[in-house]
C-alpha positions as CSV (number, residue, x, y, z in Angstrom):
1,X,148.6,217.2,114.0
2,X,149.0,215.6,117.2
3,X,146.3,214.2,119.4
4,X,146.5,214.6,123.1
5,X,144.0,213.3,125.2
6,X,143.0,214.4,128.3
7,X,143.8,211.9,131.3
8,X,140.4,211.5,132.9
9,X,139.5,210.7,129.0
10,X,142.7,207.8,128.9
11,X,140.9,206.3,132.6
12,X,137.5,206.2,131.1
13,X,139.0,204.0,128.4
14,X,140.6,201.5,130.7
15,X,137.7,201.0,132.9
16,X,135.7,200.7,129.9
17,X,137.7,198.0,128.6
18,X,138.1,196.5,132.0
19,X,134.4,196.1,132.1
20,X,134.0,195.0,128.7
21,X,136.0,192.0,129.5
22,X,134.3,191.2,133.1
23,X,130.8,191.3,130.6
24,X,132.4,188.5,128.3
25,X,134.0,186.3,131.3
26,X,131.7,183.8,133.0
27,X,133.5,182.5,136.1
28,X,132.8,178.9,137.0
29,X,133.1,176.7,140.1
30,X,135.9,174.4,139.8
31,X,134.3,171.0,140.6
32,X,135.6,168.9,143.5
33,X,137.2,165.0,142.4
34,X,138.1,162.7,144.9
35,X,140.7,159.5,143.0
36,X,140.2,156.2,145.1
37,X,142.5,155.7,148.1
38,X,146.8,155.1,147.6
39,X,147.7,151.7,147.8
40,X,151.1,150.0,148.3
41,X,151.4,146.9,146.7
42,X,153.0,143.7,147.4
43,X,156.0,142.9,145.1
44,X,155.2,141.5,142.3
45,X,151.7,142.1,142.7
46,X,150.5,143.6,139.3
47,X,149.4,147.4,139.7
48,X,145.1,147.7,139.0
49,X,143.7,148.5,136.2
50,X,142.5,152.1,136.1
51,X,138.9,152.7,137.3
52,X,137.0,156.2,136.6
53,X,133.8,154.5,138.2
54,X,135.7,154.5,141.3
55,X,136.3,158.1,141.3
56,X,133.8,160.5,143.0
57,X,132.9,164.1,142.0
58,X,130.3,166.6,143.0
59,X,129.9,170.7,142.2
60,X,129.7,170.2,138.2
61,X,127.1,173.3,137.5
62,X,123.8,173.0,135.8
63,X,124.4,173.2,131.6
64,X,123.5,175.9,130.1
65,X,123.8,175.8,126.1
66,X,126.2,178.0,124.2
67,X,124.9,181.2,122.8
68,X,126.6,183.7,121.2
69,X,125.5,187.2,122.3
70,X,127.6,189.8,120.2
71,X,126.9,188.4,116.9
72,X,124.9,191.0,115.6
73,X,122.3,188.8,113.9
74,X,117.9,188.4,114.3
75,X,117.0,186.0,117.3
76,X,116.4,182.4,116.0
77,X,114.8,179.5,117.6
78,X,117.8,177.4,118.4
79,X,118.7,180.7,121.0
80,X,116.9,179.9,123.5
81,X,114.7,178.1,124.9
82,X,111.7,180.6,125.2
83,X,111.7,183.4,122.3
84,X,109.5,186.1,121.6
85,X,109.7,187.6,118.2
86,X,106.2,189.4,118.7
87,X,107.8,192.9,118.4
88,X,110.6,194.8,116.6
89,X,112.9,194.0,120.3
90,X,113.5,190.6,119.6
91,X,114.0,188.3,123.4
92,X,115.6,184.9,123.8
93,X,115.8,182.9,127.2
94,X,118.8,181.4,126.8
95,X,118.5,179.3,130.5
96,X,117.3,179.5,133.7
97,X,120.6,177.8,136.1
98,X,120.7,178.0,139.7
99,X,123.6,178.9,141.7
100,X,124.8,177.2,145.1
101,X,122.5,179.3,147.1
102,X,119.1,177.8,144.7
103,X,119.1,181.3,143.5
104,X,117.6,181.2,139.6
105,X,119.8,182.8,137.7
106,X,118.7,184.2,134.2
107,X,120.2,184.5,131.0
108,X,118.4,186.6,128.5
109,X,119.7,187.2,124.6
110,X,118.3,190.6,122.8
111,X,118.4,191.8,119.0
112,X,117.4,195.3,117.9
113,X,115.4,194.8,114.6
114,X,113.8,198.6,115.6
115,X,114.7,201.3,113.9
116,X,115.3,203.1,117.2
117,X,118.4,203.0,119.5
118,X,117.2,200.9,122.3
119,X,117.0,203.3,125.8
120,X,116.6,200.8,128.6
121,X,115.2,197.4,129.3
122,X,113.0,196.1,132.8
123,X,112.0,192.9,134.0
124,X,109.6,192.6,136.5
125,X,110.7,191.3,140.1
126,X,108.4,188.4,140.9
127,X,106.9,188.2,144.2
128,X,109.0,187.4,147.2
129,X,112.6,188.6,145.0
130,X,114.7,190.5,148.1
131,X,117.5,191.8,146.3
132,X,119.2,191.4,142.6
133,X,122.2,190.8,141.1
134,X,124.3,192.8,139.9
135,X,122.8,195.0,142.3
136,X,121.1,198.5,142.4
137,X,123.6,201.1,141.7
138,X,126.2,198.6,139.9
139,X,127.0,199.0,136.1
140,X,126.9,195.8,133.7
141,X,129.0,195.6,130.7
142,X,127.9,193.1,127.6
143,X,129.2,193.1,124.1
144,X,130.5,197.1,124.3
145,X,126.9,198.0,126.1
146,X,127.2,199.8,129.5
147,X,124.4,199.7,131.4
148,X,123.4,201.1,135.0
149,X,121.2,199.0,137.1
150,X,118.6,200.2,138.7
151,X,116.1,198.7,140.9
152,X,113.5,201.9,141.2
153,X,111.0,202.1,144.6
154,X,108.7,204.6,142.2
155,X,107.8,205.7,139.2
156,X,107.0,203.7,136.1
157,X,109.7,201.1,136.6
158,X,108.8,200.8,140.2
159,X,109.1,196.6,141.2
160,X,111.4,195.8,138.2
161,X,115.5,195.5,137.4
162,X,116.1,198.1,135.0
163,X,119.2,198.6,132.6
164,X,119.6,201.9,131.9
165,X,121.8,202.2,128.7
166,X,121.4,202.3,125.0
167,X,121.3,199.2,122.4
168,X,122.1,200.5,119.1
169,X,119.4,199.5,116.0
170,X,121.3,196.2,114.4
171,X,122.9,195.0,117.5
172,X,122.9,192.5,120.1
173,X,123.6,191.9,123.1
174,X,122.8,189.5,126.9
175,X,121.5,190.2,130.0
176,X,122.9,187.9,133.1
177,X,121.4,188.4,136.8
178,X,120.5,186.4,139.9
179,X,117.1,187.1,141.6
180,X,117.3,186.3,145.3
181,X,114.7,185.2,146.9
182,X,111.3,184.1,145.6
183,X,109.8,181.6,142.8
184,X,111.1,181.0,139.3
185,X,107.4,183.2,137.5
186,X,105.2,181.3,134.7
187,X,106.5,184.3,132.4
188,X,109.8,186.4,132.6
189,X,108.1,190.3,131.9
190,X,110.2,192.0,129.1
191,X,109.6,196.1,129.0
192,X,112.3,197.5,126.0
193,X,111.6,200.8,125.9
194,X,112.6,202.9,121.7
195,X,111.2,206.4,120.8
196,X,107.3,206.6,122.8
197,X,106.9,202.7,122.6
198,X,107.0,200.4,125.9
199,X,105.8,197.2,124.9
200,X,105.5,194.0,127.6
201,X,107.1,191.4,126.1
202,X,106.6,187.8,127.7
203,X,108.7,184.8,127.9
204,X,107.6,181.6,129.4
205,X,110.0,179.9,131.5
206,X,108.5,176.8,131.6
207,X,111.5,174.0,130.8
208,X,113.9,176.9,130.8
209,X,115.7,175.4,133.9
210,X,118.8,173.8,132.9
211,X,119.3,170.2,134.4
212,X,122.8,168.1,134.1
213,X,125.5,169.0,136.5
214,X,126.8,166.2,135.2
215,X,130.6,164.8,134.0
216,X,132.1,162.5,132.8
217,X,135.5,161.6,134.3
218,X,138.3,159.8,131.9
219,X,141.7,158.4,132.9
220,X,144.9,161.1,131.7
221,X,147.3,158.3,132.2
222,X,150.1,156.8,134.4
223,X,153.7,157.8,135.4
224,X,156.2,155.8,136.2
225,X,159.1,156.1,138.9
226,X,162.1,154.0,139.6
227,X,162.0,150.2,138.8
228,X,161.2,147.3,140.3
229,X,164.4,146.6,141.9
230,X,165.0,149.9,143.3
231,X,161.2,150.5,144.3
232,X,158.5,151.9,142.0
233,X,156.4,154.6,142.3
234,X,153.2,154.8,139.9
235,X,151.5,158.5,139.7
236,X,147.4,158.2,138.1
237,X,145.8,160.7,136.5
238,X,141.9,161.1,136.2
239,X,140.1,164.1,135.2
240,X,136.4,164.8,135.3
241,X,135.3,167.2,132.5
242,X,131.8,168.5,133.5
243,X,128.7,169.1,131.3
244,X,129.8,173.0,131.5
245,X,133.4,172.7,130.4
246,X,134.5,173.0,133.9
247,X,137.1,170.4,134.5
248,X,139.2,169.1,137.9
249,X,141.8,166.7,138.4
250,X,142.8,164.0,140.8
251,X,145.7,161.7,142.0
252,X,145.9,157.9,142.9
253,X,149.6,156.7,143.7
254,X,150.6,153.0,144.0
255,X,153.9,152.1,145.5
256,X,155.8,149.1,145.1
257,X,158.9,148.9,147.9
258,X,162.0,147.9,146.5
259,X,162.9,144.4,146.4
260,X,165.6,142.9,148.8
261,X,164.1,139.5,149.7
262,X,165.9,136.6,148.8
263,X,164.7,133.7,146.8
264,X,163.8,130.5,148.8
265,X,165.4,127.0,148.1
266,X,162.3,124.7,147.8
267,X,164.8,121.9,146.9
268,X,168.4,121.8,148.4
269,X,169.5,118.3,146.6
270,X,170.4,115.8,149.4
271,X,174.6,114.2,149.1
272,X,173.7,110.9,148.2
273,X,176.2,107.4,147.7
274,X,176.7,106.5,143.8
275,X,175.4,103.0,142.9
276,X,178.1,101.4,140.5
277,X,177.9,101.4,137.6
278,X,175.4,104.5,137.7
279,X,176.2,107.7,135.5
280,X,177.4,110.9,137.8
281,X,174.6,112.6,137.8
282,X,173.5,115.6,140.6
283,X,169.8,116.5,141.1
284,X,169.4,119.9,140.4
285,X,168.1,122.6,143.2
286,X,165.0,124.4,143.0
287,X,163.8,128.0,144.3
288,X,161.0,130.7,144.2
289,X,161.1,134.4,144.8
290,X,158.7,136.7,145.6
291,X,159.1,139.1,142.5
292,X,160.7,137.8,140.0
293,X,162.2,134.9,138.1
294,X,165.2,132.7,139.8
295,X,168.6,132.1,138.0
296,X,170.2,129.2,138.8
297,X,173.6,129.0,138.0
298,X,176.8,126.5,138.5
299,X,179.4,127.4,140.5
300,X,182.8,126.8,138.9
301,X,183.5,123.1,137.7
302,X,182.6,120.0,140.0
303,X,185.4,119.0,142.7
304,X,186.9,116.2,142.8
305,X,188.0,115.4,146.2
306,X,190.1,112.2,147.9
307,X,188.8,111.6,151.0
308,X,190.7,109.5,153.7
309,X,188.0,106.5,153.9
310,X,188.6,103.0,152.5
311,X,184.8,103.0,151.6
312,X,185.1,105.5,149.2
313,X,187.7,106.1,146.4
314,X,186.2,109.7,145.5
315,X,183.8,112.4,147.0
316,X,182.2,114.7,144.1
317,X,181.1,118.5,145.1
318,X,178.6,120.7,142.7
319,X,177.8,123.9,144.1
320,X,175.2,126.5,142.7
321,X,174.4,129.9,142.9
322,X,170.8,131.0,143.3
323,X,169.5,134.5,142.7
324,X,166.6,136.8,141.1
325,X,166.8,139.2,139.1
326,X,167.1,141.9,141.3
327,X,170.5,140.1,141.9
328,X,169.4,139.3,145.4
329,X,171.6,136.2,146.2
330,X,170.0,133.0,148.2
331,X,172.8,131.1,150.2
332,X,174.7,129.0,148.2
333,X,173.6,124.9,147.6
334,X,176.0,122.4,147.3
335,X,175.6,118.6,146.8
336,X,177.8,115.7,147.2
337,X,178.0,112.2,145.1
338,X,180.0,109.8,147.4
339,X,181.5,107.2,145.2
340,X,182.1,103.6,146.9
341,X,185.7,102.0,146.9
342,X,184.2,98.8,145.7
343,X,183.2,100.1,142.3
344,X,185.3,98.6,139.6
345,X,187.0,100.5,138.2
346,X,186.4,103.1,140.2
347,X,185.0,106.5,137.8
348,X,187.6,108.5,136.7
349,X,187.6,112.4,136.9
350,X,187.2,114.9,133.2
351,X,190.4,114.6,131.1
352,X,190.4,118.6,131.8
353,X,190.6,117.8,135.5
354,X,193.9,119.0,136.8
355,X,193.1,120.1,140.5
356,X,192.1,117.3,143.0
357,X,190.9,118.1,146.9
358,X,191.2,115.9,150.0
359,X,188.6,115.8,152.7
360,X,189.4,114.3,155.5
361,X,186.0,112.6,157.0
362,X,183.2,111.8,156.1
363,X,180.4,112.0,159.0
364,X,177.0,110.3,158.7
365,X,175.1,113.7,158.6
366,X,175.9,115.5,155.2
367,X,178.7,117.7,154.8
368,X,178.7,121.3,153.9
369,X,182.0,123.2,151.8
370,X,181.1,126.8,152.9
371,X,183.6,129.9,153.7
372,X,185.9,129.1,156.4
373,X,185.4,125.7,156.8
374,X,187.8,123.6,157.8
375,X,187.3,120.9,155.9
376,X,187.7,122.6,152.8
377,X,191.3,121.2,152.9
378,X,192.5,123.4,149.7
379,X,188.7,123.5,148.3
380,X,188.6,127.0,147.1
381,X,186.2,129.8,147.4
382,X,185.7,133.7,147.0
383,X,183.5,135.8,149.4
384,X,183.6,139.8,149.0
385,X,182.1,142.0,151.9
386,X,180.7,145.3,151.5
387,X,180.1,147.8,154.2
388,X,178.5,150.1,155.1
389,X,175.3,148.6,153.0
390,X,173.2,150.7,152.4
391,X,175.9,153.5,152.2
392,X,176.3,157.3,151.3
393,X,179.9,158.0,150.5
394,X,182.2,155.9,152.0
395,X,182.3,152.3,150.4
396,X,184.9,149.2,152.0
397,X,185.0,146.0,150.1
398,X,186.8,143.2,151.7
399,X,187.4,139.9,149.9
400,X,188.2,136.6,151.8
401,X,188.8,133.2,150.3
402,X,191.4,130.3,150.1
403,X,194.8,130.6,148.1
404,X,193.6,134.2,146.5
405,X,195.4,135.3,143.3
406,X,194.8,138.4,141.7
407,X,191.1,140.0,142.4
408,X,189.4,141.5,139.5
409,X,186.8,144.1,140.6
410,X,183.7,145.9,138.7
411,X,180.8,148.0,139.5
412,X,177.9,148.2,137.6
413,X,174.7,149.7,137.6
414,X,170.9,148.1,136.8
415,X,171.3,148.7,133.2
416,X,175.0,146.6,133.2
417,X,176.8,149.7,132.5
418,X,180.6,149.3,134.1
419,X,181.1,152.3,136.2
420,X,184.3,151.2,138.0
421,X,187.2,148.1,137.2
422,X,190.1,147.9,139.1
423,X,192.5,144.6,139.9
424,X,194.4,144.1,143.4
425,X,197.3,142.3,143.4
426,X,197.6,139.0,145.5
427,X,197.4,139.4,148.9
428,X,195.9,137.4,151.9
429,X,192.3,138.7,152.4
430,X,192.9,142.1,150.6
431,X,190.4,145.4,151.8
432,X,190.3,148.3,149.4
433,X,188.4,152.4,149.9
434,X,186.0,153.6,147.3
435,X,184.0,156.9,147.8
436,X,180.8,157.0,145.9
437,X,181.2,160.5,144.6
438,X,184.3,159.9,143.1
439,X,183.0,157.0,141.4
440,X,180.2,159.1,139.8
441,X,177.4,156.9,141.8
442,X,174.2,158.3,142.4
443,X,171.2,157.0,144.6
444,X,170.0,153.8,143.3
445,X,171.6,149.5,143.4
446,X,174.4,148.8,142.2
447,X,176.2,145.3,141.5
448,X,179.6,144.5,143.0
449,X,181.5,141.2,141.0
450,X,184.8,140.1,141.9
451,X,186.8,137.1,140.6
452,X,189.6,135.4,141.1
453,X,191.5,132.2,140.1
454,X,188.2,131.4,138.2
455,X,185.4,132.3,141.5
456,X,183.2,134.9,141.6
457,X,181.1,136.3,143.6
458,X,178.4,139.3,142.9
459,X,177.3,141.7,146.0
460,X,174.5,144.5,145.8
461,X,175.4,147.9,146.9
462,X,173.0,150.5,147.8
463,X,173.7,154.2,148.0
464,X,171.0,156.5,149.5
């Protein structure tokens, strides 16, 4: 046989159910965390160690503890902390809280031990009490029980908030309501009504009001973005996990800008005149940097150069290349070792010498070799130009130098990966068109080398 039910009988279900969950939620207020201020950081500068002490919260709600209110079983002790197990209607006050508007909010456990359905259940108003809630007229839902609420101007259950519903023998169940207005009473005034009997049961309140509102607040962790080359972002986490299970979270960001600052020569070795009979020997350069550690590096073998002076029989050239780690390059430092005419025999060059250079003069203020200078006289070099820098699609490099052979190109990216190789033939100061889409390269530095007849030279690129 099939069962059809009757609409209005399908909507009394729903709401029913609908109710029954409202009964068994308890909405909290979310708590309010404040993380300490952003900061951006100097490069280099190590990021602070996380703080929770530093982080402020307010709004945790009083504790209240844990009861469970449908379990069906005889009120104990560890219920509440008032109980009255004087009569067959057995009464726990679970808490006394009080909400944002100092409103005392009750929470009252019940267990019928009778042998009687239970019909309805009052508490007296105390003096001063101006309204109740849930309010007169509304219906309150609690482990399957429906009640409605009542708060009657006459008759036997004038001055009190009454549930009018039924309790089955065997079962329990809570009762949740805010009295506005008034003071918190000596005793909360219990009337069950079963059968003919109306008993007054009393439960003190005294201690009953739950204190805490406190938290605790932990750090989740950090997240890191980017690198320090590129720029770092660094995301902080902190969570405070109030005394009630209500929980809120927070940010603190830190920002490191990229780094683009060169390093600084704190020694650029001064030329200097050989004393006979001396070993060749150049002083070597020194450099900080803001960020990171400095690489100092020779560039290409020393040079041996004639110069047309009858004090001197040879002027030697070392040249170094200076950069950090983020491949940001300081200028290039170069020193010379002049070598007097009058030592006997005068040094001779390496045996794998094969190139020699002439320089012309020698002034009294030290020399510099740099790109374009014409008293290079054959001394050769490599320079590589990129524009636009930072760019976005279009990429030119541009390569100038002395006596240029073939230029070998590459691109790679922080990690070393090659992303690009190419060679151009020779050519007097050669200029070649990339597009950074084609080459696959996203936002983020990249690293430029070119060589050439054994000199290279390594430019950032950065594409936005």
């Amino acid at each position: 046989m099939k069962l059809v039910y009757p609409p209005t009988t399908i909507a009394q279900a729903i709401w029913a159910f609908a109710f029954l969950l409202i009964g068994a939620v308890s909405l909290k207020a979310q708590p309010t965390i404040t993380c300490p201020p952003d900061m951006t950081l100097d490069c280099g500068q190590p990021v602070p160690p996380p703080d929770p002490g530093a982080v402020l919260f307010e709004g945790c709600g009083d504790s209240c503890p844990p009861v469970d209110c449908c379990d069906d079983q005889p009120i104990t002790m560890a219920d509440g902390c008032s109980v009255n197990l004087d009569d067959c209607m057995q009464l726990a006050l679970v808490c006394i809280t009080i909400d944002d508007s100092g409103n005392p909010v009750y929470k009252v456990k019940l267990y019928n031990n009778c042998q009687q359905d239970l019909s309805n259940i009052t508490f007296d108003l105390p003096a001063g009490v101006t309204g109740t809630l849930p309010a007169n007229g509304a219906t309150y839902t609690s482990c399957g029980f429906t009640f409605d609420v009542e708060t009657p101007n006459g008759g036997p259950d004038a001055g009190t908030l009454k549930f009018d519903g039924t309790v089955s023998s065997g079962s329990s169940t809570c009762f949740e309501f805010t009295l506005i207005g008034g003071d918190i009473p000596d005793n909360l005034v219990v009337g069950p009504k079963y059968g003919t009997n109306n008993p007054t049961l009393l439960l003190p309140t005294a201690g009953c009001v739950a204190t805490g509102g406190g938290g605790t607040v932990v750090h989740v962790g950090d997240v890191s973005m980017g690198d320090a080359c590129s720029g770092q972002l660094i995301r902080r986490k902190y969570r405070v996990i109030c005394d009630d299970g209500s929980t809120a979270t927070c940010k603190q960001m830190f920002t490191i800008p990229a780094d683009e600052q060169k390093p600084t020569v704190t020694f650029d070795p001064p030329n200097k005149t050989l004393v006979c009979g001396d070993p060749i020997a150049f002083d070597l350069p020194q450099a900080i940097d803001n960020c990171s550690a400095v690489t100092i590096t020779t560039v290409g073998p020393d040079k041996w150069c004639d110069v047309s002076d009858p004090d001197y029989c040879w002027v030697i050239v070392r040249r170094w290349s200076i950069r950090d780690d983020c491949f940001n390059y300081a200028q290039n430092v170069e020193q010379r070792i002049y070598v007097p005419s009058d030592c006997t025999p005068c040094p001779l060059p390496p045996p794998q010498m094969t190139e020699f250079y002439t320089i012309p003069t020698i002034d009294d203020e030290p020399l510099r070799i740099e790109a374009g200078d014409q008293l290079l006289n054959g001394l050769e070099f490599l320079d590589l130009a990129v524009r636009p820098n930072p760019a976005t699609s279009h990429i030119e490099l541009s390569f100038t130098g002395t006596d240029l052979g073939e230029v070998d190109i590459e691109i790679f990216d922080l990690s070393g990966k090659r992303l690009y190789q190419n060679q151009l033939p020779a050519q007097a100061d050669p200029v070649i068109q990339l597009n950074a889409a084609d080459l696959g390269l996203q936002k983020g530095i990249y690293f430029v080398s070119a060589r050439s007849n054994g000199h290279s030279v390594v430019k950032k690129l950065v594409i936005l």
